[in-house]
C-alpha positions as CSV (number, residue, x, y, z in Angstrom):
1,X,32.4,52.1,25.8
2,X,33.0,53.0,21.9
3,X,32.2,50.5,19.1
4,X,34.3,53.4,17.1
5,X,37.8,52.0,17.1
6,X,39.6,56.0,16.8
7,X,37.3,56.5,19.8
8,X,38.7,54.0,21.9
9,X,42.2,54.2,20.8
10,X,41.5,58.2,22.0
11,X,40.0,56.8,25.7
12,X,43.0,54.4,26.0
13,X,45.0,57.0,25.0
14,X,43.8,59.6,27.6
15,X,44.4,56.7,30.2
16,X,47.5,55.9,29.5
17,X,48.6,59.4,29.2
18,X,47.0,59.8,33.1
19,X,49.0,56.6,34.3
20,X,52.6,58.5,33.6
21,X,51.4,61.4,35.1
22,X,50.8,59.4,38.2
23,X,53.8,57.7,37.8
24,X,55.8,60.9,37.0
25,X,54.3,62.4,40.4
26,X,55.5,58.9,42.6
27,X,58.7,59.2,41.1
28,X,59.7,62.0,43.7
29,X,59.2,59.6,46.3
30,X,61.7,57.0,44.6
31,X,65.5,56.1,45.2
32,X,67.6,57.5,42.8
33,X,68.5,54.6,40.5
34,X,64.5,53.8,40.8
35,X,63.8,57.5,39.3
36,X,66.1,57.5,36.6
37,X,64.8,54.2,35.8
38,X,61.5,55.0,35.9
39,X,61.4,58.8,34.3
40,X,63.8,56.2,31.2
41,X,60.8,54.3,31.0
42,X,58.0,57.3,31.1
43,X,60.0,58.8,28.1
44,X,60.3,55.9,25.9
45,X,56.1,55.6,26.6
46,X,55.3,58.7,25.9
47,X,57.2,58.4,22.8
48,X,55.8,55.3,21.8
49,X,51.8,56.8,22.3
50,X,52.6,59.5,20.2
51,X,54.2,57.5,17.4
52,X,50.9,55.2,17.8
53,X,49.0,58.1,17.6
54,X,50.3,59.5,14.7
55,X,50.4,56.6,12.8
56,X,46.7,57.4,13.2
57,X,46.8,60.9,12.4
58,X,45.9,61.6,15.8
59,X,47.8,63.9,18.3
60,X,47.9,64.6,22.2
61,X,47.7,68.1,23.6
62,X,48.5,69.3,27.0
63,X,48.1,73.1,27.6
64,X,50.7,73.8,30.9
65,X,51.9,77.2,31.9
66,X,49.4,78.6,28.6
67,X,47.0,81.5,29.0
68,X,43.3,80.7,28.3
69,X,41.2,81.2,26.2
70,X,37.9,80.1,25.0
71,X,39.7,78.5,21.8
72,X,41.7,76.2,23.8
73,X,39.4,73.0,23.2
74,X,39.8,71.9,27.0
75,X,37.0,72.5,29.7
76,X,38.5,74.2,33.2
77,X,37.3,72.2,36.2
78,X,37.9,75.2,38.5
79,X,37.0,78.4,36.2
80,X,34.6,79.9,38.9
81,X,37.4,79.9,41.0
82,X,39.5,81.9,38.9
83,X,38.2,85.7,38.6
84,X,39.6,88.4,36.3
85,X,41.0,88.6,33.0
86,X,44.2,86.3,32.0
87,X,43.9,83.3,33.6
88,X,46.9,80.9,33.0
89,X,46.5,77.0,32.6
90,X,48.2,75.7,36.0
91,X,47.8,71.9,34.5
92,X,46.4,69.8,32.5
93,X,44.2,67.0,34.3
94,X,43.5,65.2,30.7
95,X,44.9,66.0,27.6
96,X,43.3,67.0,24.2
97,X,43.2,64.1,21.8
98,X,43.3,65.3,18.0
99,X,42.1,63.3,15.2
100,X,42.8,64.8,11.6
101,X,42.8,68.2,12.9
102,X,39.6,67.7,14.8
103,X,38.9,67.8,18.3
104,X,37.9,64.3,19.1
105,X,38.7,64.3,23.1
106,X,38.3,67.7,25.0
107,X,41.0,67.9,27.7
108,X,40.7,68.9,31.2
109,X,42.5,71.6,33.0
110,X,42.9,73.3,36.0
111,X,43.3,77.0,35.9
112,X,45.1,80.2,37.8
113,X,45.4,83.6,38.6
114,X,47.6,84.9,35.4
């Protein structure tokens, strides 16, 4: 754990970005009024991390549906997996975490056939 109080508003930051995601995924499996409730509720804390975050001069990047490259400052879990040129960025696993235009937080991401 970081004594480095940027560095562990970055971990919880990471972590709370992965609890929506998991909640954004269970939401399929919801009633109806339930799902709307709870993709209300995802929206207004996403929102609210990246007002925190800012506040900081921090920001959160996902890379979704873009191609990669070796600038995009997230590692691929699966990039033996992937062969030939153009690979596409199927998801993000953990976002980027910026920090005054500095990568503070690599990402995570899971790639495809482009």
């Amino acid at each position: 754990m970081s004594t480095d109080p940027t560095r562990s508003l970055a971990d919880l930051a990471v972590q709370h970005w992965k609890l929506c995601a998991a909640l954004e995924r269970e939401t399929a499996f919801m009633s109806v009024e339930r799902s709307v409730a709870a993709q209300a509720q995802l929206r207004f804390a996403r929102r609210r991390l990246d007002a925190i975050l800012a506040g900081e001069n921090m920001a959160l990047a996902c890379y979704d549906g873009a191609r990669w490259t070796a600038d995009v400052p997230a590692s691929p879990v699966n990039a033996d997996d992937v062969a030939g040129t153009d690979p596409l960025i199927e998801a993000t696993i953990e976002p980027t975490i910026l920090a005054d235009g500095r990568v503070l937080h690599p990402g995570k991401i899971l790639l495809k056939q482009g």
